[in-house]
N, C-alpha and C positions, 0 to 999 in steps of 0.2 A: 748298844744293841737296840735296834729298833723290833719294836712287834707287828707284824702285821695289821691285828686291831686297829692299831695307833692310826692307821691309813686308812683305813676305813669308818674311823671315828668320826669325821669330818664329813657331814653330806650337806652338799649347795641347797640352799633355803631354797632354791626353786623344787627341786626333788621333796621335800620336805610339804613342802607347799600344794604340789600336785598327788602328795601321798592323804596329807590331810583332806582337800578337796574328794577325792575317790571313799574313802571313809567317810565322810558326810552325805557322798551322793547317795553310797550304798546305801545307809541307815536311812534317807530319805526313801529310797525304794521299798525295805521291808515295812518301814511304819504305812506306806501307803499299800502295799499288797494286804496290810490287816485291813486297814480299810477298806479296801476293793470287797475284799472277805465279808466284811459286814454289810456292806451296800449290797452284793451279790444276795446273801443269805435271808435277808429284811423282805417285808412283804413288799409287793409292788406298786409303788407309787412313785410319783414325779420326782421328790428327794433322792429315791433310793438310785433311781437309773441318773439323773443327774451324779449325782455323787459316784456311783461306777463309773459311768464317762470321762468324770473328770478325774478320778487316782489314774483309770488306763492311760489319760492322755499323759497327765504328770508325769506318770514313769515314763513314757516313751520319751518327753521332753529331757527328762532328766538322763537317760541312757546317750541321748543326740546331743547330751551337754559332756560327756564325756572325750579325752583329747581320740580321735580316731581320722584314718583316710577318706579324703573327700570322694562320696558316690555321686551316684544322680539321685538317688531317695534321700537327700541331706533335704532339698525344700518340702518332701512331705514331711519331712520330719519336722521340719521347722513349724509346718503348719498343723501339726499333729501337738506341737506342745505349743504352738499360741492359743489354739481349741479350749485350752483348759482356762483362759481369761473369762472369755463367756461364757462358757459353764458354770464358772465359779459362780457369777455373776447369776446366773438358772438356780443355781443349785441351793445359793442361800436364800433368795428370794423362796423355792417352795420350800425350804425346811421352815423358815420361819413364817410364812403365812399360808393355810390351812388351803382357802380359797384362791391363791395363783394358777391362774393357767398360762400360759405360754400366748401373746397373742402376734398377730401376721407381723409385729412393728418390732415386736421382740427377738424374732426369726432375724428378722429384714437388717438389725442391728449388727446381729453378732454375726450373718453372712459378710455382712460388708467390711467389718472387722478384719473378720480372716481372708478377704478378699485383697483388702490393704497389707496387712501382714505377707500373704506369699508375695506378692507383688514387691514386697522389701527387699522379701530375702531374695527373688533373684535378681533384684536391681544392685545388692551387695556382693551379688556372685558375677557380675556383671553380665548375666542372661536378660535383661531387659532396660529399658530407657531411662534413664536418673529422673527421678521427679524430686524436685527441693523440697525437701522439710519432712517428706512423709516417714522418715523414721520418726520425728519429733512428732507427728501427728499421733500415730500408732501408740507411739508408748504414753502419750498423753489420754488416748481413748481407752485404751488398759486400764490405767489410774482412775481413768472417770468410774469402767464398769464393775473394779473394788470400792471403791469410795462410793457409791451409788448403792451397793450391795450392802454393806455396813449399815447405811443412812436407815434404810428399809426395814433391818433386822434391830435396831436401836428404837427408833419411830412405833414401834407396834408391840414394844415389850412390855408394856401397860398391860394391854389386852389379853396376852397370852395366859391362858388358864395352866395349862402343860409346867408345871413347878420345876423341875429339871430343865427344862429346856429354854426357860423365861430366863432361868440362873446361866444357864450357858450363850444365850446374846449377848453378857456381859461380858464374858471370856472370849466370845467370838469374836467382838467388834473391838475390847481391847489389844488382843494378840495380834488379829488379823493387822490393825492399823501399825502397832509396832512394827510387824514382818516388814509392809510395805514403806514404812519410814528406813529400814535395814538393809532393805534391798534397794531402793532409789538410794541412800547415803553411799553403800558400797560403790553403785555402777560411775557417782557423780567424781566420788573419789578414785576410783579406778580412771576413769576417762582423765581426770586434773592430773594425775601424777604416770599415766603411763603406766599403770601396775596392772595390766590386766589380768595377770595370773592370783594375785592376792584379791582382783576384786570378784576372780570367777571362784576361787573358796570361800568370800565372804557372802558372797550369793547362796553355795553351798549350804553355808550353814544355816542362812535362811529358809531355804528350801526345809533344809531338815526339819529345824522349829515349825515352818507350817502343819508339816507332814505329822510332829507330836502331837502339836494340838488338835486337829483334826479329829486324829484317831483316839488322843484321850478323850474329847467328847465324847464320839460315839460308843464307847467302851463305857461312859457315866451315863449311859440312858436305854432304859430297854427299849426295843425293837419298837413296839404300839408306841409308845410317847418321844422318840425320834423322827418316824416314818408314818406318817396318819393314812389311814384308809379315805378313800372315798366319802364326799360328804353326805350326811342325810339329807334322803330327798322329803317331802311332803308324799302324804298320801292321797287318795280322793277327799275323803271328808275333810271339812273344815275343823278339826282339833288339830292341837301343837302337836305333833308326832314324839316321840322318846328317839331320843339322838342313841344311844346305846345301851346296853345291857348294865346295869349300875355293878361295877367292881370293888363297890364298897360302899356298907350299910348309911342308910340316909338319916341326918339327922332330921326329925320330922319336926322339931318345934320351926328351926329355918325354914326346911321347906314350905311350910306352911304362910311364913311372913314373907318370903320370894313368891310364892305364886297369888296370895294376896297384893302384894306389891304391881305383877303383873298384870292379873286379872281384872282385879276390882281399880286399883289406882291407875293402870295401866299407863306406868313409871318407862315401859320401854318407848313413849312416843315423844320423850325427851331424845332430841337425837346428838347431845351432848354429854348422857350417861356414862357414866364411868366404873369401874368395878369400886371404886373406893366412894362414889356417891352409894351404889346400894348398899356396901359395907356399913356407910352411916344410917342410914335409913333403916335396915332393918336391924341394926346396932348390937351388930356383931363384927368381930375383928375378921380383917379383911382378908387373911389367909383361911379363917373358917369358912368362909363364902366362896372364894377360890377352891377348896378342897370337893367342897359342897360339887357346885356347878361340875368342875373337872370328872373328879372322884367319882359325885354319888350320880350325876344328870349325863354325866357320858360327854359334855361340852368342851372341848379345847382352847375355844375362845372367847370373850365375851359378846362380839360380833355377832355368831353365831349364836348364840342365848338369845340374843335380845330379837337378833333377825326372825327366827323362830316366832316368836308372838307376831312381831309385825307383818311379816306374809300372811300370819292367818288372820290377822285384823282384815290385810284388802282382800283375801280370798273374799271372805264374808258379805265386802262391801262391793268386789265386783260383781258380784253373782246375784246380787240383790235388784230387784228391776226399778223399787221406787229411788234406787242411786244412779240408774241407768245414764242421769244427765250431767252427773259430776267428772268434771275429767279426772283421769288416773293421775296425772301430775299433785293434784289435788289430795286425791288416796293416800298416795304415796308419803306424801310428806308430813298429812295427820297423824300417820302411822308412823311417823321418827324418821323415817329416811330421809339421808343428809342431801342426798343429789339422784336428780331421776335416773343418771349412769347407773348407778351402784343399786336402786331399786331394780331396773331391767335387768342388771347381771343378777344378781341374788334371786331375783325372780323366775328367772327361764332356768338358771343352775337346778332351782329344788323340783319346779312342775315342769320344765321340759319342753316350754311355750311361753310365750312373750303375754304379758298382762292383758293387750288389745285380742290378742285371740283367745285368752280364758276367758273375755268379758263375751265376747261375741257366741263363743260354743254355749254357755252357760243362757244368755239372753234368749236365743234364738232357741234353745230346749225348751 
């Protein structure tokens, strides 16, 4: 006697296989709608809308990864989840440095990106002219704008005062590298062996993994020390302005050897200062000083501590007429700043005008 069961017992590893993939996709979708959730919810800054742009693109990607009948909205679709490469590439850049802004070269990048990318997909639907290599191109510039994203968020994790988040570039930039070692292994093995179906669940499951760690981050970090607000600008007068409202009691004996450090030694015209040079110098352990700055000064980064005194070094020293004849380059670099790029950005960011037109308003008052 046979049972029916028994016949049904047996299901082709491809079934198995496209049942596993759709469970994977799916759990990639809900861990990314928490996401979307917290980006939506988060106050508004460059991270937050990055980051919503890129769960909405994800999911559409991931929906267009799903097995279904060929439309004519397959290439926005396609171009709807290549969108989330350079996003990602937006998105880490401003969670992890305070001062990013987006410039015209950075636009200019990820259009041309996605500008190559549709142009793939309908050179693969045969709606357009074969050009040689450019899938290898594409998925070569993908790589570059993760691995480029990673370097950035590694690179500047000294700096970051933000205790949670300094912890989470280490998770970022290991997980992330993993995913994309998981994902190029799957596609290289899929492509070698003709297994496409096992190499689009293997993808799967990397999708998902991203899609965890994502959203356990942002679930391990409140909203202010994820998502930073707007940076302080300077005021009219020449004093250091207060970066923020202190959210916890200062210690004053530090304080005291930090603003003497500033002030009197004025230690910030070192423009090779580090958080663990003022650590030593005012000889306290280096998470107290971190806590200090973060915590009690309202500072995210050290960059910004230190940039603070040196703006108000050259305010003082532009505005002053017997320095009338010193070039700003000159200012500038007394003042610790590494390169006159990064003085003119920090400078027009806090006063909202470029160094040569404070000198000029100020002289000619």
């Amino acid at each position: 006697m046979v049972f029916a069961s028994d016949d049904r017992s047996h299901v082709p590893s491809s079934a198995v296989i496209a049942q596993v993939d759709l469970l994977l996709r799916g759990g990639a979708i809900g861990l990314l709608m928490l996401a979307a959730v917290v980006f939506a919810r988060a106050p508004a800054s460059l991270p937050s809308r990055f980051g919503l742009a890129l769960t909405l693109c994800t999911v559409v990607g991931t929906l267009a990864g799903l097995p279904h009948a060929p439309t004519a909205i397959d290439p926005l679709l396609d171009l709807s989840a290549s969108a989330a490469i350079p996003l990602f590439w937006l998105f880490a850049r401003a969670w992890f440095d305070d001062a990013f802004r987006p410039k015209p070269v950075d636009m200019a990048l990820a259009a041309a990106f996605l500008g190559c990318t549709l142009y793939a997909g309908l050179q693969g639907r045969g709606l357009a002219a074969p050009i040689r290599g450019l899938d290898i191109a594409v998925y070569l510039a993908g790589m570059a704008f993760a691995i480029h994203a990673q370097w950035l968020a590694w690179r500047n994790r000294q700096g970051d005062l933000v205790e949670p988040r300094r912890q989470a570039r280490t998770v970022f930039v290991v997980s992330v590298g993993l995913i994309i070692l998981w994902l190029l292994g799957s596609e290289i093995v899929g492509r070698a062996t003709d297994e496409l179906a096992l190499s689009g669940m293997a993808s799967a499951a990397g999708l998902f993994m991203g899609a965890f760690v994502i959203t356990a981050l942002l679930f391990g970090l409140r909203h202010p020390e994820a998502f930073p607000t707007a940076l302080p600008r300077a005021t009219g007068d020449d004093t250091v302005p207060e970066a923020v409202a202190s959210p916890e009691p200062l210690d004053a004996t530090l304080g005291q050897s930090l603003a003497r450090m500033m002030t009197q030694d004025r230690a910030y015209r070192d423009p090779e200062l580090t958080i663990g040079t003022i650590a030593a110098r005012v000889e306290t352990p280096e998470y107290r000083v971190r806590r200090h700055i973060n915590g009690g000064l309202g500072y995210r980064n050290v960059s910004d501590y230190l940039n603070e005194h040196r703006i108000a070094e050259v305010r003082s020293a532009l505005a002053d007429p017997a320095q009338a004849d010193v070039p700003i380059l000159t200012i500038a670099m007394d003042a610790g700043f590494g390169s006159l790029v990064m003085f003119n950005r920090v400078f027009k960011e806090r006063l909202g005008e470029t160094p040569s037109a404070f000198r000029r308003r100020h002289l000619d008052g």
